[in-house]
C-alpha positions in Angstrom: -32.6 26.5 -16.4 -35.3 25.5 -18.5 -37.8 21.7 -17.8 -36.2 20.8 -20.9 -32.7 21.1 -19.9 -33.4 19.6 -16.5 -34.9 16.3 -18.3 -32.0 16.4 -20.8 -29.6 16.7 -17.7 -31.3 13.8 -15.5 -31.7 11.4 -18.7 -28.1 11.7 -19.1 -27.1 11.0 -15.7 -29.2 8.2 -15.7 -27.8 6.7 -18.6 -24.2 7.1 -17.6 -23.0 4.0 -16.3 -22.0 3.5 -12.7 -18.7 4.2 -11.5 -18.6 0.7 -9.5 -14.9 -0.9 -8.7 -15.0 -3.9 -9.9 -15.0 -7.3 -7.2 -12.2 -10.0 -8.4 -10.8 -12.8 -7.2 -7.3 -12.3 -5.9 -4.1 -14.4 -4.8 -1.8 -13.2 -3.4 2.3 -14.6 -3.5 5.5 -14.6 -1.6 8.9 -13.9 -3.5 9.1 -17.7 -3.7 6.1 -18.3 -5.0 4.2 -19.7 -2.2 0.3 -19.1 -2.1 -0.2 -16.6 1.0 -3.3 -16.0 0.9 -6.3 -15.7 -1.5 -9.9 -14.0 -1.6 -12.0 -11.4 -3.1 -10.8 -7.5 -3.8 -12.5 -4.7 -4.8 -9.8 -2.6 -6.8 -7.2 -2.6 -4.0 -9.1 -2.9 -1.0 -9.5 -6.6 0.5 -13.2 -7.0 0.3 -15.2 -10.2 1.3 -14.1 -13.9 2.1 -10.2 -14.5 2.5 -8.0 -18.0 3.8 -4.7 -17.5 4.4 -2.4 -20.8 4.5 1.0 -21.8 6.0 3.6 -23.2 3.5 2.4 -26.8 3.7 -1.0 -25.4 1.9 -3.2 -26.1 5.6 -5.3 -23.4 6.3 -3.6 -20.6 8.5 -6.7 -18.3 9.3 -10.0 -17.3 7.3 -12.9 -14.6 7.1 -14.1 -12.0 6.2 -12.8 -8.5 5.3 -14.6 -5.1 4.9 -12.6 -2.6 3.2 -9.3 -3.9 3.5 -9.8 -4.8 7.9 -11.2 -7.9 9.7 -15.1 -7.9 10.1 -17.1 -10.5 11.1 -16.3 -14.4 12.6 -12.7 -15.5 11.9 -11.0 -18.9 12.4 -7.2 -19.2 13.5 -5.2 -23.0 12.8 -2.2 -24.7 14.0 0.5 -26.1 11.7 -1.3 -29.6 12.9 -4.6 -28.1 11.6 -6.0 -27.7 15.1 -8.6 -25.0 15.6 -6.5 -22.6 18.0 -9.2 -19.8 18.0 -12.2 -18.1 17.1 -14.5 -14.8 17.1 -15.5 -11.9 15.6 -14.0 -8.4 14.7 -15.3 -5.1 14.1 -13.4 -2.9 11.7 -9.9 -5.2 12.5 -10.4 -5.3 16.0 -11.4 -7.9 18.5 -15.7 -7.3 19.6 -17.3 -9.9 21.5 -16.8 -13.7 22.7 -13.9 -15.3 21.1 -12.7 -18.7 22.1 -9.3 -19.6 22.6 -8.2 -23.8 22.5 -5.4 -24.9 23.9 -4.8 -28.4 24.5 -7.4 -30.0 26.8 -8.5 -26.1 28.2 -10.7 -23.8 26.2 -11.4 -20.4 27.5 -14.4 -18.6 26.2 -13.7 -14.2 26.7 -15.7 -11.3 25.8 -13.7 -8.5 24.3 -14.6 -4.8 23.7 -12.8 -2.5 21.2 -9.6 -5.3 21.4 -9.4 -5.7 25.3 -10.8 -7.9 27.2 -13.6 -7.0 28.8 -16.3 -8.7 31.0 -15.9 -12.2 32.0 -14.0 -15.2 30.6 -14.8 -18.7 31.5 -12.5 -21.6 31.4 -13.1 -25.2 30.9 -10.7 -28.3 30.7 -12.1 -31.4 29.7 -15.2 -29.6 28.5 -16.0 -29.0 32.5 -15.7 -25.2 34.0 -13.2 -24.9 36.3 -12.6 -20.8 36.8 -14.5 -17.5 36.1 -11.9 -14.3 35.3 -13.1 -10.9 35.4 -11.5 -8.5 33.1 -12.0 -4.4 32.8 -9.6 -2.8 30.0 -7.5 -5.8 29.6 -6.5 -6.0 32.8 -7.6 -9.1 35.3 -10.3 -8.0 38.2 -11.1 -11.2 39.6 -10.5 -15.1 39.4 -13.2 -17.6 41.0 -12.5 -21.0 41.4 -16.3 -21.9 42.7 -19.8 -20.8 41.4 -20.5 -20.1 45.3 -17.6 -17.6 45.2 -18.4 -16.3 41.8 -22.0 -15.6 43.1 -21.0 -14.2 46.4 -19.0 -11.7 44.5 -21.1 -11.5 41.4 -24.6 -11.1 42.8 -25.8 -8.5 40.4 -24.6 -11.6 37.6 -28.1 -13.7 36.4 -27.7 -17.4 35.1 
């Protein structure tokens, strides 16, 4: 191939435009015509910021998608538009703390690849009352004292 057919070659490609999907706002619909759902899509693929809502128009969940699964911090409401939990995904699955609320207790959890994983705290009335200890999902260990937490847990810094 000749220089000049190379510079031809790489002036055309440069002037072609990109193949890029283009990002729209999107809402989606029930047979009844009830909002679902709305956010942004990348041809098909769920891409970006959605909220979901329940019939009444509250807000049933919201975050963020990455093509077309969970990704990042999501929120999750009651019917009564009470926060019933929080935390992140990776890829569609539960990754890290995530807080669960549920009438005067909130338990804080670490989970890895969608099982719990580590240790999960619980509080009532905003005061700790137990330490669980979970290892693929399933509970290790429940403390009802930081000196039996600590006795067990020595290799555990605070």
């Amino acid at each position: 191939m000749t220089l000049s057919l190379i510079t031809k070659l790489l002036c055309l490609l440069y002037l072609l435009p990109l193949t890029q999907t283009e990002r729209v706002f999107k809402r989606e619909y029930d047979a009844s015509g009830f909002l679902k759902g709305e956010g942004w899509v990348e041809g098909s693929t769920k891409e970006g910021y959605w909220t979901y809502y329940f019939k009444d128009g509250n807000t049933q969940k919201k975050g963020h998608y990455h093509k077309d699964k969970q990704q990042g911090y999501w929120y999750f409401y009651s019917v009564e538009k009470k926060l019933l939990k929080e935390g992140h995904f990776t890829s569609g699955v539960k990754n890290g703390w995530w807080t669960v609320y549920e009438n005067n207790t909130t338990t804080k959890m670490q989970y890895i690849n969608g099982k719990r994983e580590g240790f999960a705290l619980v509080y009532t009335n905003k005061k700790l009352q137990k330490a669980l200890k979970f290892e693929e999902d399933k509970k290790m260990g429940e403390w009802n004292s930081l000196w039996s937490f600590k006795r067990d847990n020595p290799q555990v810094e605070f």
